[in-house]
N, C-alpha and C positions, 0 to 999 in steps of 0.2 A: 294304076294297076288294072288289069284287068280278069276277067273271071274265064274260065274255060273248063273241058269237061271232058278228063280219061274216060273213054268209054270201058264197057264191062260191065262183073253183074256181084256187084253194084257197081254203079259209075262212080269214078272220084271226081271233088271237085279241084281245080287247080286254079290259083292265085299264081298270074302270069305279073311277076316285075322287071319293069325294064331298069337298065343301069349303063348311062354314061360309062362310069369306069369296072364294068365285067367283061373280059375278056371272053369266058366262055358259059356254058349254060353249068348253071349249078341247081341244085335240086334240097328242099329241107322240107323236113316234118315236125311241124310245133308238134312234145309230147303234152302242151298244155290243152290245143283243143282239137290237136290231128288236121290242122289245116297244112296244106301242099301245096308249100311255095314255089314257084322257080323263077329263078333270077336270070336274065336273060340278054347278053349286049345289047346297044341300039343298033336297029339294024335287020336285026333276026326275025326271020318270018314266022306268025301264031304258029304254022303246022309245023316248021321245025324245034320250036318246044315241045309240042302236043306229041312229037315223034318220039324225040326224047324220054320222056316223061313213060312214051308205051314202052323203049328199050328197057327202062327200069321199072316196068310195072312190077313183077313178081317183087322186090326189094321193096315197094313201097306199101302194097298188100299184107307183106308180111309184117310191116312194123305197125301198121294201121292196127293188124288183127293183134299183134303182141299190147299196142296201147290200148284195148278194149272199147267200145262203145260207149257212148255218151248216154247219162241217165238224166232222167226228162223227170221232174218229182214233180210228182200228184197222188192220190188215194192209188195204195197199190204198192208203190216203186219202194223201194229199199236205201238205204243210206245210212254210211255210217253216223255214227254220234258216239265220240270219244274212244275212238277206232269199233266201237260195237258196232254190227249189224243194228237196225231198226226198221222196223216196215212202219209206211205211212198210212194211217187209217181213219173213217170219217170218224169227228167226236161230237161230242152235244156239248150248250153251253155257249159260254165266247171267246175263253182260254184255250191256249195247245197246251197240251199236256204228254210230257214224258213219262215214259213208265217203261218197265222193263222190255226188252226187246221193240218195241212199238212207239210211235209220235202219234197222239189222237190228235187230227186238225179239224175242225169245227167249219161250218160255213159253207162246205159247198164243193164239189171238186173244181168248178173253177175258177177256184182262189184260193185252192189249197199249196199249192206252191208259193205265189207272194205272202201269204198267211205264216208261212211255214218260216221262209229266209227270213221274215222281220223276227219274229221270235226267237232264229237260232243267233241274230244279231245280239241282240238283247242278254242271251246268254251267254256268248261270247264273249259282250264288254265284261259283264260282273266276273267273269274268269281270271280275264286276261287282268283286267284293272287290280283282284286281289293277287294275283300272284306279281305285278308288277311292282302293286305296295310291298308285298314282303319280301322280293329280290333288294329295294327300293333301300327297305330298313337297314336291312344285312349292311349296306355300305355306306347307310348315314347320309343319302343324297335326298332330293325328291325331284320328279318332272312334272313339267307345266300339264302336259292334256295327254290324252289318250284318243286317237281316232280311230277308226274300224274302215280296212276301204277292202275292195276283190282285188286284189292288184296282183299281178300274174306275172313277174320278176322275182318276187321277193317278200319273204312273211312279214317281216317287219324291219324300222326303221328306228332313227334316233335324229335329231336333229341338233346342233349346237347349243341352242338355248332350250335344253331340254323337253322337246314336244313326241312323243313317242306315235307311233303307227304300227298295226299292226294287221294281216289281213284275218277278216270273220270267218274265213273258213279252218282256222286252224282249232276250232270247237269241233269239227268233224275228223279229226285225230286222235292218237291217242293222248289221254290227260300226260304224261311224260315228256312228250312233244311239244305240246302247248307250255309248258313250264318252261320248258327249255328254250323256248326265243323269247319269252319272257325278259329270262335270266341276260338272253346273248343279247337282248335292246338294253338293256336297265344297265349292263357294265357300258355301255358306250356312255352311261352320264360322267365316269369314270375316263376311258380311254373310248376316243372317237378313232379307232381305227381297229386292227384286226393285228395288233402284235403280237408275241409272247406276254408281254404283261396284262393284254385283253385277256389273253384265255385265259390265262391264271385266275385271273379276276372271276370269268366263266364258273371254275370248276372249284375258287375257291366258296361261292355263295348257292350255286347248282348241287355240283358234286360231279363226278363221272357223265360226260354227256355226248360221250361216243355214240351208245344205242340211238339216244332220241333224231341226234344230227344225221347217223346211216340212217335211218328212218325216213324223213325226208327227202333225202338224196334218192331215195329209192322208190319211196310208195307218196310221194309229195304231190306230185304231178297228179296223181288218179283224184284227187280232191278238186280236181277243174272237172270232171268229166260230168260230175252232176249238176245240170241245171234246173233252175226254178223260173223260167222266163213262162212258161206258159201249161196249161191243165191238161194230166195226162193219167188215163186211167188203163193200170195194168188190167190186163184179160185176167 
């Protein structure tokens, strides 16, 4: 792959792939982290992508600014927590502490983001883990582990021999949300597929879970935008 660069103001950056079997130049916007692919024959020269890519600027502008901006968390910045709004703020002490509307993080602004993602880790297991048990009970199963990974496909998983996965960010949702893939990992110890007897299964231990899943589908994606890789202090 290589890296290249829309000019403009801002410039975009563009993730040039070449491909054996592409006929023509195609163009994609991950809504996970607004990165701007183009897929390109062998063959095709850098500036006739680069051409490309300017014929569709307006189109790509626009979806960039409809996906919003990426949040950089440090003392300052804002984040949801259980679909709440929360601002990040310095705290005393060695604990983060939750409190209403606000995360007090301790230690320094910069380490107030690694600080921050270990602990929302933390709370995320004790969530997901009890709601897992009591999806769990409801159908008289149990699974071997629970892990926690970022994984940017899909919230969660099931595996055959019952080891469940699911991703940490789904703490910065709403509590309904988080139940709900809960629910939709813990029937796969049941049905390892996606039939009508899965969902049955779904809705018979959940309940109604049209809201939580349109949710997802809709506002899923905005839960990548906030990163914790490095210290960032809002003006």
């Amino acid at each position: 792959m290589t890296e290249l660069t829309l000019a403009g103001d801002p410039p975009i950056p563009l993730i040039l792939r070449r491909s054996a079997r592409a006929r023509r130049i195609s163009l994609r916007i991950s809504q996970l982290d607004g990165r701007v692919t183009l897929t390109v024959p062998k063959g095709v020269p850098d500036r006739d992508a680069v051409g490309f890519a300017h014929e569709k600027e307006p189109w790509i502008r626009k979806h960039l600014l409809a996906r919003g901006v990426d949040v950089t968390v440090g003392l300052g910045a804002e984040l949801p927590l259980g679909g709440q709004m929360h601002r990040v703020v310095a705290g005393v002490g060695r604990s983060v502490r939750i409190e209403p509307g606000r995360i007090a993080v301790p230690g320094g602004s910069e380490h107030a983001g690694r600080r921050l993602v270990g602990h929302l880790k933390q709370v995320a297991r004790t969530q997901l883990a009890a709601a897992s048990d009591h999806y769990a009970g409801q159908l008289g199963r149990s699974y071997q582990a629970i892990t926690l990974r970022d994984t940017r496909s899909r919230w969660g998983s099931c595996t055959s021999d019952g080891r469940l996965m699911y991703s940490w960010r789904l703490i910065l949702a709403p509590p309904q949300v988080l139940d709900y893939v809960a629910a939709h990992e813990v029937a796969h110890l049941v049905e390892m597929n996606h039939s009508a007897a899965f969902w049955a299964i779904v809705e018979r231990i959940h309940g109604d879970y049209t809201a939580p899943r349109r949710w997802l589908r809709t506002h899923g994606s905005d839960l990548h935008r906030y990163r914790f890789d490095r210290a960032h202090e809002a003006p």
